[in-house]
C-alpha positions in Angstrom: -43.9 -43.4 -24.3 -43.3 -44.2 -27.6 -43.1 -47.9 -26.7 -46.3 -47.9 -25.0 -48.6 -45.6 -26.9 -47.1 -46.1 -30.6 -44.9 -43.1 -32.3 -48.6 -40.5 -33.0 -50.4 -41.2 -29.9 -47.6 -40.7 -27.8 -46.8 -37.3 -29.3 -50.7 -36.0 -28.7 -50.8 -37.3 -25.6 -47.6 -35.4 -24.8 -48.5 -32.2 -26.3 -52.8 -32.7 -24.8 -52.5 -35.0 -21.7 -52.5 -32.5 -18.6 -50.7 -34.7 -15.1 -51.4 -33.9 -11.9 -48.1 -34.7 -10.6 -46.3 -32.0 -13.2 -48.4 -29.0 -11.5 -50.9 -29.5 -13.8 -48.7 -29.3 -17.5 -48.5 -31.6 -19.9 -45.0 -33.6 -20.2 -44.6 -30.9 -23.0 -45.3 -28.1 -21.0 -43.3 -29.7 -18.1 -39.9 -30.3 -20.0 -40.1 -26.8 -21.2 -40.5 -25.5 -17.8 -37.3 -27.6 -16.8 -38.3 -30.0 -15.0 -35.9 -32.7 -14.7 -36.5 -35.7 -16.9 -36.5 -38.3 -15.0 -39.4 -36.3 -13.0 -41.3 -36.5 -15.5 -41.2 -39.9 -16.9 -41.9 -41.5 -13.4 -45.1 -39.1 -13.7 -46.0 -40.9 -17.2 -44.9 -44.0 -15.8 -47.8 -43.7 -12.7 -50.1 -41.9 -15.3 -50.0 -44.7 -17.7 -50.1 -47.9 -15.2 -46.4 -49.2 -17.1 -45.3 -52.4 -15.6 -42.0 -51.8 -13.5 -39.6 -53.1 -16.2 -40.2 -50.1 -18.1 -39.1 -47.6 -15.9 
């Protein structure tokens, strides 16, 4: 995320941006509620339209 959104935006958007795909959480919310990781970051991945290389 960091890659794609620079180091500050990808922390708000973390902590503020609520997915869907995570039962509603934010990837904060979601990796506290032990979702597996790589979960998560195909979610941000969709979210966020990355190109396939950066999965």
């Amino acid at each position: 995320m960091t890659v794609a959104l620079g180091p500050g935006y990808a922390e708000s958007w973390a902590h503020d941006y609520v997915i869907g795909s995570l039962g509603s959480r934010t990837v904060d919310q979601a990796l506290a509620a032990g979702l597996d990781t790589k979960m998560v970051w195909r979610a941000v991945h969709r979210e966020l339209g990355l190109p396939p290389s950066a999965r």
